[in-house]
C-alpha positions in Angstrom: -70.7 100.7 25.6 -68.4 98.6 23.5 -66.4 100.0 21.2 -68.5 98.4 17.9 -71.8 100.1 18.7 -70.5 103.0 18.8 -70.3 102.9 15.2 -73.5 104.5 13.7 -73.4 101.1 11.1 -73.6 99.0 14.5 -75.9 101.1 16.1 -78.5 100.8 13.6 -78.2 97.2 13.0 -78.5 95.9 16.9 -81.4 98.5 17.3 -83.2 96.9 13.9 -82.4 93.4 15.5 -83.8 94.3 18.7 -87.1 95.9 17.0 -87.6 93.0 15.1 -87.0 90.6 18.1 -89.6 92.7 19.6 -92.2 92.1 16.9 -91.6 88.8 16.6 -92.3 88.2 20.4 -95.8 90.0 19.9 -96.7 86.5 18.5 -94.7 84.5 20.9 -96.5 86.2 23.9 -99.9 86.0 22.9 -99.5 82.8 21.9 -97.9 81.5 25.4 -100.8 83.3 26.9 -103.6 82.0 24.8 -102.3 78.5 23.8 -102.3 76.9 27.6 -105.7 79.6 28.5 -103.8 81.5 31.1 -105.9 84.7 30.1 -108.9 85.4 27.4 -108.3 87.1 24.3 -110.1 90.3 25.0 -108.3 90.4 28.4 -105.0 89.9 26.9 -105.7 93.0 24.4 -106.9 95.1 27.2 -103.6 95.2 29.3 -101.4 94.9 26.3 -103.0 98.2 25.2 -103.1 99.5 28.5 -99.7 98.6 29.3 -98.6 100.0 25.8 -100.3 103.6 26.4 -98.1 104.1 29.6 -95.0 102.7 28.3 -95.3 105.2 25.4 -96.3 107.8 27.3 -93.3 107.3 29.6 -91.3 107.2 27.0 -92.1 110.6 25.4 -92.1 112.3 29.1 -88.7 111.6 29.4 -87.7 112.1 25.8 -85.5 115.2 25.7 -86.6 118.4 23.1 -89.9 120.1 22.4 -92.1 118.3 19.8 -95.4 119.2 17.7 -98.5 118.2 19.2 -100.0 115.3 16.6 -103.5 115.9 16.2 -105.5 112.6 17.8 -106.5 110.1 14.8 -109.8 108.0 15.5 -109.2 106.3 12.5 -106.1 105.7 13.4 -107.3 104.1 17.1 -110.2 102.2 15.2 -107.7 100.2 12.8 -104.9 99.6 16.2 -108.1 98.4 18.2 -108.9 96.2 15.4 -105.7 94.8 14.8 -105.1 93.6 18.5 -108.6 92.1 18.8 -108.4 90.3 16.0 -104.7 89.5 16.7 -105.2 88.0 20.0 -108.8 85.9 19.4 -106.2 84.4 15.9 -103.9 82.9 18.3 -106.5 80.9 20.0 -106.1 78.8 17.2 -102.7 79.6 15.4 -99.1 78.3 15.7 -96.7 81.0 16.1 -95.2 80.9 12.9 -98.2 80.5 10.9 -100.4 83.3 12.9 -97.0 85.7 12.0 -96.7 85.2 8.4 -100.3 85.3 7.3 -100.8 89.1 9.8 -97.5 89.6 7.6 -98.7 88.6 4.3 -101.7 90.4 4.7 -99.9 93.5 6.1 -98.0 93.6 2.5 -100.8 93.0 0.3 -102.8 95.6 1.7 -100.1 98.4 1.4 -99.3 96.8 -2.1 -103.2 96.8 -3.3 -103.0 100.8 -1.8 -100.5 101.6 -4.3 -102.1 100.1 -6.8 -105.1 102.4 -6.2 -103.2 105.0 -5.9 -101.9 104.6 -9.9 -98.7 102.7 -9.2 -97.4 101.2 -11.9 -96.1 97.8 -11.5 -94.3 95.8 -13.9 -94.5 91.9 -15.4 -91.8 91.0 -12.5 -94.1 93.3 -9.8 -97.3 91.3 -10.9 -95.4 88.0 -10.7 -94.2 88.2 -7.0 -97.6 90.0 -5.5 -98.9 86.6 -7.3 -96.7 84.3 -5.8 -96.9 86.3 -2.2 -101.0 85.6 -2.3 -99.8 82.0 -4.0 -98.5 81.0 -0.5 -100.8 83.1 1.4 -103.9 80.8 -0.7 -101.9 77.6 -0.2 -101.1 78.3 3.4 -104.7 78.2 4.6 -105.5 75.8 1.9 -108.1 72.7 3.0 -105.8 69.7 4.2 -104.3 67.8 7.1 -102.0 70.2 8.1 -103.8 73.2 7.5 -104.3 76.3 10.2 -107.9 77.0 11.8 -109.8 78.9 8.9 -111.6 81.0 11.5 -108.0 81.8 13.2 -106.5 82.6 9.8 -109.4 84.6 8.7 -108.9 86.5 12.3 -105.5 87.7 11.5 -105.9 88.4 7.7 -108.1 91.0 9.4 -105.7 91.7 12.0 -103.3 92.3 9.4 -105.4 94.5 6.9 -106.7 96.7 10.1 -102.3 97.0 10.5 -101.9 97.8 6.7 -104.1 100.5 6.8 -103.3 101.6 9.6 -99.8 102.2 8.7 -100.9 103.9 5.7 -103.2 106.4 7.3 -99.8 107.0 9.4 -97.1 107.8 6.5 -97.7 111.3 7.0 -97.2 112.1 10.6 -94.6 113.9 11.6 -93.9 112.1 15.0 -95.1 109.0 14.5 -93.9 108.0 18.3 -96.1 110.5 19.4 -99.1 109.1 17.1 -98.5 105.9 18.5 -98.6 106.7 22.2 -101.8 108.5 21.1 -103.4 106.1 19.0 -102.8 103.5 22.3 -104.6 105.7 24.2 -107.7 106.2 22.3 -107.8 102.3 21.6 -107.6 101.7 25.1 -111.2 102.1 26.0 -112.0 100.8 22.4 -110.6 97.4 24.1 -112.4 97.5 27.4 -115.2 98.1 25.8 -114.8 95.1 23.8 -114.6 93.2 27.1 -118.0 93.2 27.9 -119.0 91.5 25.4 -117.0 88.6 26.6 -117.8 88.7 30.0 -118.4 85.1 30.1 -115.1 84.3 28.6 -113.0 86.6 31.4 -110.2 84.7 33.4 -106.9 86.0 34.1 -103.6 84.3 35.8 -100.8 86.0 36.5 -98.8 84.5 34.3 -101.1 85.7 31.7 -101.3 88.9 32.8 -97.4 88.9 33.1 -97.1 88.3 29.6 -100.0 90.5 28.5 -97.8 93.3 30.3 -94.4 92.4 28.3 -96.6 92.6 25.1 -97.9 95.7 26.0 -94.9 97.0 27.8 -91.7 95.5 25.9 -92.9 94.0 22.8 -95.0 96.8 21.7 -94.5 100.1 23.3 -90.7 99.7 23.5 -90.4 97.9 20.1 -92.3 100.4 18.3 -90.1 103.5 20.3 -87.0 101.3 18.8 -88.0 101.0 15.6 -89.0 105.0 15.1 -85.7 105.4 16.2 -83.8 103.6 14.0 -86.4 103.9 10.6 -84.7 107.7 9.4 -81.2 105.8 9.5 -82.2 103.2 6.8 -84.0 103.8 3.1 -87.9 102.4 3.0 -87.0 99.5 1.2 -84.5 98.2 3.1 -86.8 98.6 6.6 -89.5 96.9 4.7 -87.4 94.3 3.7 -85.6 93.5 6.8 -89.2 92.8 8.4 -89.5 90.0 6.4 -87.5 88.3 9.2 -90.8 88.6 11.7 -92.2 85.6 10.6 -89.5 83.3 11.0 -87.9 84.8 14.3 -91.3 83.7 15.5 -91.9 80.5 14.3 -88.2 79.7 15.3 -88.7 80.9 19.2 -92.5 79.1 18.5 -90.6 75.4 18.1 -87.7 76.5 20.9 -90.8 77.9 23.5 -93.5 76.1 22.8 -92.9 73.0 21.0 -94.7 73.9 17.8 -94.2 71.9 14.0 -92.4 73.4 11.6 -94.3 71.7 8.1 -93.4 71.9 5.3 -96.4 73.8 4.2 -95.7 76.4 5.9 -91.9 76.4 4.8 -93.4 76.1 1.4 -96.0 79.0 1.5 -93.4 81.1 3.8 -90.3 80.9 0.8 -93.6 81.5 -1.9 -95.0 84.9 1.1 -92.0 86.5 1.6 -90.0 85.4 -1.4 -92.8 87.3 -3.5 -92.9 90.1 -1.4 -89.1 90.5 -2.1 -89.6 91.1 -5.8 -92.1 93.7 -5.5 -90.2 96.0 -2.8 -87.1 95.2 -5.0 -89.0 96.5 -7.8 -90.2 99.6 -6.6 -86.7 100.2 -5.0 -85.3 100.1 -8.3 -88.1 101.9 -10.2 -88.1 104.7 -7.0 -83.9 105.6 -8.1 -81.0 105.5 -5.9 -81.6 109.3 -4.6 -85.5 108.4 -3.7 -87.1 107.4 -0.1 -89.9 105.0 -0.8 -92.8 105.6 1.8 -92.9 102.3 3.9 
């Protein structure tokens, strides 16, 4: 290993680059897949799932210690099975970049409405950036020429609400690798259930199922071991924060891979999205103190 990384500064930066790479190319894969046709949506979610639950479950067989059995968490399963059926069936229709920043956006607002249920208080500066984030969000899928699908962008808003909540039901558990690998695993059948209801819409190549695989596989069950690893090194904040860079990382390997536009709506809504999203996790870092974690 060069000498660099072994630096625990350098460690934790190439493994948050590489978990962010790997969430960005959950968009980039299902989109190569379902852009050209090479597999159906509900096939694409059912090996990615699959896939997913063996790579995690691989992972924590050869993970070294003894670790506390997490109870199984339907709800947990129910909001991962929703997310990547809705997630897959949105890229039918959506670019890259677009289909990431609206599951992004509505990731954010839904953790963000949380805490206001929960009695958060949030101040003028707060208020102002959640409006600007739903500001971009609004204007992003906003009627006009070079607007996304609104079926498609309805799709992921789900996608990314069933992800929100999900992630909150999840702030609690104390090995959330383990949860993961888990909640795979019950969604699984969840998903091939699914499938037969589209029955008439199954095809599979093996280049779709190649990149259905490295969804599951790479992009999700190795990203998500990654990014456990390397959350305890790095306040809340700052890991929400430096997932702001999903969304672009996509849409830049969506132009490079597969020829997308980048227009300027959704350079526009993208600076209003994440630039709004900014203030409030800025706020709430300053308002949590210096000495306090917030919960992500």
């Amino acid at each position: 290993m060069p000498r660099i990384f072994r630096h625990p500064a350098a460690r934790t930066l190439l493994l948050t680059c590489c978990a962010m790479l790997c969430f960005a190319a959950n968009s980039v894969l299902c989109r190569l897949a379902m852009g050209p046709g090479l597999i159906d949506a509900a096939g694409f979610t059912s090996v990615r799932a699959i896939s997913g639950a063996l790579t995690l479950g691989l992972i924590l067989a050869l993970r070294p210690g003894n670790h506390d059995r997490v109870a199984a968490d339907w709800r947990m399963a129910l909001m991962l099975f929703t997310y990547m059926i809705f997630f897959s069936f949105a890229y039918l229709s959506l670019s890259t970049g677009t289909g990431a920043l609206v599951l992004f956006g509505a990731v954010q607002l839904t953790m963000f409405a949380a805490g206001l249920r929960g009695g958060e208080h949030f101040p003028l500066l707060s208020w102002t950036g959640l409006l600007l984030a739903i500001g971009g969000l609004v204007y992003l899928v906003s009627p006009g020429v070079t607007a996304p699908d609104p079926l498609g962008a309805a799709l992921m808003a789900i996608a990314g609400i069933a992800w929100g909540i999900y992630s909150l039901l999840g702030r609690g558990v104390g090995d959330p690798l383990q949860a993961t690998a888990k909640n795979f695993f019950l969604a699984a059948p969840l998903v091939l259930l699914a499938n037969l209801l589209f029955l008439d819409d199954l095809s599979a190549s093996p280049e779709g199922l190649a990149l259905a695989v490295a969804s599951g596989a790479l992009a999700s069950g190795c990203g998500y071991a990654i990014w456990y690893a390397v959350l305890p090194l790095m306040p809340a904040t700052r890991a929400a924060t430096v997932q702001l860079s999903v969304p672009a990382i996509a849409a830049f390997f969506g132009v490079v891979l597969l020829s997308e536009d980048i227009t300027l709506r959704l350079l526009l809504a993208s600076a209003a999205t994440l630039g709004g999203v900014v203030i409030v996790l800025m706020q709430r870092a300053v308002k949590a103190g210096p000495h306090r974690r917030l919960a992500p």
